[in-house]
C-alpha positions as CSV (number, residue, x, y, z in Angstrom):
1,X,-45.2,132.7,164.5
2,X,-43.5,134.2,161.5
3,X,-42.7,132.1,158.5
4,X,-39.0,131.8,157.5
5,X,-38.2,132.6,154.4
6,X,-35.0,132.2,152.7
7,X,-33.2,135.3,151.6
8,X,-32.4,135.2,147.4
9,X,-28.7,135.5,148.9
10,X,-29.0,132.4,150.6
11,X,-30.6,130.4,147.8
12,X,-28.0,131.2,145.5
13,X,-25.3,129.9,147.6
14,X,-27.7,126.8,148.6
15,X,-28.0,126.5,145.0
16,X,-24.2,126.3,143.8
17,X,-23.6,124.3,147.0
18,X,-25.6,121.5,145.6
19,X,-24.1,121.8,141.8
20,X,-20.9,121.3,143.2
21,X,-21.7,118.8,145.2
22,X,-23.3,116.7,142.2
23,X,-20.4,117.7,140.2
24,X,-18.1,116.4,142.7
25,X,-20.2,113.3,143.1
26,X,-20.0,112.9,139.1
27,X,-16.7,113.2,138.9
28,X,-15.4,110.7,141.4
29,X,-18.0,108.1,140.3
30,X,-17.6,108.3,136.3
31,X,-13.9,106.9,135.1
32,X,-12.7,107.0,131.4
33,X,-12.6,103.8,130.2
34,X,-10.6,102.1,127.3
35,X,-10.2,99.2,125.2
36,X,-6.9,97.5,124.6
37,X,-6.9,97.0,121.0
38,X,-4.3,94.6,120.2
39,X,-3.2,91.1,121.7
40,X,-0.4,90.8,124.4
41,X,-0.4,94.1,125.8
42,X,1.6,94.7,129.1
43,X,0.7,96.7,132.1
44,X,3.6,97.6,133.8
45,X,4.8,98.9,137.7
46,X,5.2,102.2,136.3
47,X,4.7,104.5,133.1
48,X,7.1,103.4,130.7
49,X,9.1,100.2,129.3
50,X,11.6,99.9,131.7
51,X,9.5,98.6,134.4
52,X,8.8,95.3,135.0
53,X,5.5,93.5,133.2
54,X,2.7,92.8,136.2
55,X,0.2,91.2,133.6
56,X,-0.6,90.8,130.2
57,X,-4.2,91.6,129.1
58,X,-5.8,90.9,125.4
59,X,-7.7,92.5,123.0
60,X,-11.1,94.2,123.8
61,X,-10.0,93.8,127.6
62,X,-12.0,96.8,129.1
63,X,-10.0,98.8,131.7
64,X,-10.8,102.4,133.8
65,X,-8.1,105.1,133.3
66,X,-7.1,106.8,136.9
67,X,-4.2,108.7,135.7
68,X,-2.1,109.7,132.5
69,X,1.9,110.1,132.7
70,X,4.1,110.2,129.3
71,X,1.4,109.2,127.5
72,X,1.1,105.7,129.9
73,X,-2.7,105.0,131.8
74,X,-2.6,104.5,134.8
75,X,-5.5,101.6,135.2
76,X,-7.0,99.2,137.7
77,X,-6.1,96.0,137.6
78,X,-8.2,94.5,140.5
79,X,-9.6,95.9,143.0
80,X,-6.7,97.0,145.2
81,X,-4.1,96.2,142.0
82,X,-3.1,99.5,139.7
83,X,-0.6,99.4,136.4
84,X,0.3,101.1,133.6
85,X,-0.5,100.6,130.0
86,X,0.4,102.9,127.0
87,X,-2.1,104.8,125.9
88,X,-1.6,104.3,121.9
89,X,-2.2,100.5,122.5
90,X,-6.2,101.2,123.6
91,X,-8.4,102.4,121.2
92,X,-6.7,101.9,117.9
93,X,-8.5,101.9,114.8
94,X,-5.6,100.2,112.2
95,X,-4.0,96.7,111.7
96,X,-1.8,96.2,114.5
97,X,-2.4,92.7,115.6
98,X,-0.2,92.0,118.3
99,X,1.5,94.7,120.8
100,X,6.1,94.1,121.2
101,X,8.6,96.1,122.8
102,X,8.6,98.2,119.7
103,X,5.2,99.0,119.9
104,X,5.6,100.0,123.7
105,X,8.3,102.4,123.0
106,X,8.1,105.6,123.0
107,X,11.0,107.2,120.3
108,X,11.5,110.9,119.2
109,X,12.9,111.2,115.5
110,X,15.1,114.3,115.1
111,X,14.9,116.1,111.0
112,X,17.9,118.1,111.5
113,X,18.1,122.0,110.6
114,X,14.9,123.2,109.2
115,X,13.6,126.8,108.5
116,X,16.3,129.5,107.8
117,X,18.7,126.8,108.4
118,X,19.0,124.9,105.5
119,X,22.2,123.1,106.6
120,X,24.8,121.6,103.7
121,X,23.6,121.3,100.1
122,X,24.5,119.5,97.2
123,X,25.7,122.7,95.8
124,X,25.5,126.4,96.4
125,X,21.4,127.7,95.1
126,X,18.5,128.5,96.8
127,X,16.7,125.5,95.7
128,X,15.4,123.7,98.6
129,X,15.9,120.3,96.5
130,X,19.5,120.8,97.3
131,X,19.5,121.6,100.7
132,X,19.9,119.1,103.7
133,X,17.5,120.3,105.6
134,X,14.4,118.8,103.0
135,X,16.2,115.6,102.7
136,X,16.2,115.1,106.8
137,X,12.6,116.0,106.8
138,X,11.8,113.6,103.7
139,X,13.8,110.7,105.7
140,X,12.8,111.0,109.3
141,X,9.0,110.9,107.8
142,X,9.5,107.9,106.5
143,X,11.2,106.2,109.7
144,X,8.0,107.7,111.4
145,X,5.4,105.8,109.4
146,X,7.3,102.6,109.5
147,X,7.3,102.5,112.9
148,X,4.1,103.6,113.4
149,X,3.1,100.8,111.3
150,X,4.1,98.6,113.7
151,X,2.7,100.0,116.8
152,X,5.8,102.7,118.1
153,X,4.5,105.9,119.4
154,X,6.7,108.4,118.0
155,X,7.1,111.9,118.2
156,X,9.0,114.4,115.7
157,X,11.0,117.1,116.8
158,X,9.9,118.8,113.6
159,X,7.3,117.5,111.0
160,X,7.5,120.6,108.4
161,X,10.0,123.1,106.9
162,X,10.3,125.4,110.7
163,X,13.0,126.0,112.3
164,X,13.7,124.2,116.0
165,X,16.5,125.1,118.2
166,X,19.0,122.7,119.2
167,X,18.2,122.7,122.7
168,X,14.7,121.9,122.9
169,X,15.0,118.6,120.9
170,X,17.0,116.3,123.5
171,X,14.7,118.7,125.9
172,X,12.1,116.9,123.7
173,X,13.5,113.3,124.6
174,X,13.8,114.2,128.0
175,X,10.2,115.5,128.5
176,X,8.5,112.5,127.3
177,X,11.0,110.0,128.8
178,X,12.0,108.7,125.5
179,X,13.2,104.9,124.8
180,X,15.4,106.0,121.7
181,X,16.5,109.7,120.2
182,X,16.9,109.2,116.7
183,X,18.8,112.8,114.8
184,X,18.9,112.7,110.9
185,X,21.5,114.5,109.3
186,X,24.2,114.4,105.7
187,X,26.8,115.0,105.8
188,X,29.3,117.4,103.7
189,X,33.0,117.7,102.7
190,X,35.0,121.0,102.3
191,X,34.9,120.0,98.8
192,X,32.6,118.2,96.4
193,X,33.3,114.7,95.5
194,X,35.6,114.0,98.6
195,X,34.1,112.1,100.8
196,X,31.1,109.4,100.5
197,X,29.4,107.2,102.9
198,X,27.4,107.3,106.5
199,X,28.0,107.3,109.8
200,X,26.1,106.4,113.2
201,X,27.3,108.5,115.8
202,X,27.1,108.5,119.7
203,X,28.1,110.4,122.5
204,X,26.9,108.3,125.6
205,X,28.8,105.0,126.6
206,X,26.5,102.8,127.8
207,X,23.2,102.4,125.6
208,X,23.2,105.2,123.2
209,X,26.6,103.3,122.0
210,X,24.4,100.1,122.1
211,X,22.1,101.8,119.8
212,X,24.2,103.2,117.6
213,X,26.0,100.2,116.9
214,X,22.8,97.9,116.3
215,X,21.1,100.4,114.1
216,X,24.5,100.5,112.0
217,X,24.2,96.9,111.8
218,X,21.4,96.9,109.8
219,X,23.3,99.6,107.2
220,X,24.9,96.9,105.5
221,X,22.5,96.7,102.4
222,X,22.4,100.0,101.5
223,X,23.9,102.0,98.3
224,X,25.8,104.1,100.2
225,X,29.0,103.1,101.6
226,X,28.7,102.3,105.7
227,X,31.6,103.7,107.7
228,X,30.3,102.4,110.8
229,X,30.2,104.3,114.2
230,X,31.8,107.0,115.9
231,X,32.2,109.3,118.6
232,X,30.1,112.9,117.6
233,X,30.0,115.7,119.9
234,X,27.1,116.6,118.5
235,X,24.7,119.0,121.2
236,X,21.3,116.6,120.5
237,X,22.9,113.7,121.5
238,X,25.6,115.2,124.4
239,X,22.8,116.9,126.1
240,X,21.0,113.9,125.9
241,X,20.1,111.3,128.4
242,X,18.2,109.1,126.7
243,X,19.5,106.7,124.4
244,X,20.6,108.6,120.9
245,X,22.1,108.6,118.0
246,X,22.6,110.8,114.8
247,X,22.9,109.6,112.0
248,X,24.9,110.9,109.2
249,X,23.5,109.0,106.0
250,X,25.6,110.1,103.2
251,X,27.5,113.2,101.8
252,X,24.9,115.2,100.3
253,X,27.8,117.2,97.9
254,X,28.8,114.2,97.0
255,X,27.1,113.2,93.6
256,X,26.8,109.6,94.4
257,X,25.5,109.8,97.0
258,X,23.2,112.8,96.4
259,X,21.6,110.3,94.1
260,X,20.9,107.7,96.5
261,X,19.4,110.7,99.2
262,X,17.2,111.8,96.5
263,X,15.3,108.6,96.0
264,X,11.9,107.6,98.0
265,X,13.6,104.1,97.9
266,X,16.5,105.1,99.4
267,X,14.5,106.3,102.4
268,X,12.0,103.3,102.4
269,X,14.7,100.9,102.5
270,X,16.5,103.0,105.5
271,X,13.0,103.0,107.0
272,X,12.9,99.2,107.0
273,X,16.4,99.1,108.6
274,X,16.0,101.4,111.6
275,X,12.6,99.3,111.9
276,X,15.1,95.9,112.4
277,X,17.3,97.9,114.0
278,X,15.3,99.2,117.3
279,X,13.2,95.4,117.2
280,X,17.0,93.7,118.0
281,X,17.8,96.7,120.2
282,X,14.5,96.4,122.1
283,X,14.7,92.5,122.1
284,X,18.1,92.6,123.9
């Protein structure tokens, strides 16, 4: 009787059969884990803050990943129990002690203009040390460490001197599902000298106004005059469904207040503010 023997056709497909197999096999058993890395983190019914709390879990609570959505895990809870956690509260590596609402949002900071467009200056020169456009950039980056500091996962439209449409930064907001759109932006007069102060403007009844007015709030203590909040038909914040605001922090052709935008102080002290400002706004 003859002896079967295997064609080298027919081993080669054998052969990837069984590496897929195993590959498959590999894949469904072995889950990314993580470790929550602060105290009094929340899983939640779905990916984001919105959605109701299902349990809270502690520091170096272990837990197997099964999905990802807008930056939220989707884990296992129990064995027939799944929830969402946010994926920049597990396997942290800084100070961050104890997880809030703040630290479960997700907000997008906005440096207006950027690139070729430079937007108002303090006066008419190719010095980027005049130009709004630096002084945007200089200011959102410090509201972006700040709340990083205290857990916020934020994302910049913009974090160097390039230029970004208008469009795509409420299409930013959007994408990610963003708890708060913050725009930075000074303002200018037809003339120098004629008009000083900030603004906090929203287009959105409802809780963009919400936002606008308790981030105002929190202007009080600054050098430059607060002129409260107003309706802006501004594109980042009409096309916007999120809750946004732009904020207009001072005339920057106005020489007072072209000092006062200049100054690291100025921006760590509007840093600390917009900090307050979204822990009340979250809180409520």
């Amino acid at each position: 009787m003859a002896k079967f023997r295997p064609t080298r056709l027919q081993i080669i497909i054998t052969t990837i059969f069984i590496v897929l197999t195993l590959g498959l096999t590999f894949a469904l058993t072995r889950q990314k884990t993580v470790v929550v890395s602060v105290e009094n983190v929340n899983i939640r019914q779905g990916p984001g803050l919105k959605y109701k709390s299902v349990k809270t879990v502690n520091h170096k609570t272990r837990l197997n990943v099964l999905a990802e959505k807008n930056d939220w895990y989707k884990v296992r809870i129990s064995d027939n129990k799944f929830g969402w956690i946010a994926s920049w509260l597990v396997n942290r590596r800084d100070n961050l002690k104890k997880a809030t609402r703040l630290s479960e949002a997700t907000i997008v900071i906005d440096p207006g203009h950027g690139g070729w467009d430079s937007g108002a200056e303090y006066k008419n020169s190719k010095k980027e040390k005049y130009m709004e456009k630096t002084y945007t950039l200089k200011m959102a980056q410090a509201v972006a460490t700040q709340l990083r500091m205290q857990g916020a996962h934020v994302i910049m439209t913009r974090d160097t001197d390039k230029y970004v449409g208008l469009k795509p930064r409420p299409a930013l907001a959007e994408k990610v599902s963003a708890d708060a759109f913050i725009s930075f932006h000074f303002d200018s007069s037809p003339k120098r000298n004629e008009a000083t102060g900030l603004t906090t403007y929203y287009y959105h009844s409802g809780a963009s106004k919400t936002l606008a007015k308790t981030l105002n709030s929190h202007f009080d203590n600054l050098p430059v005059t607060n002129r409260g909040t107003g309706f802006g038909d501004f594109l980042v914040i009409r096309d916007n469904t999120r809750p946004s605001v732009l904020c207009e922090m001072g005339y920057i052709n106005d020489s007072h207040d072209f000092r006062s935008i200049k100054k690291l102080s100025y921006r760590l002290k509007v840093a600390n503010n917009i900090t307050s400002g979204l822990k009340q706004y979250f809180n409520n």
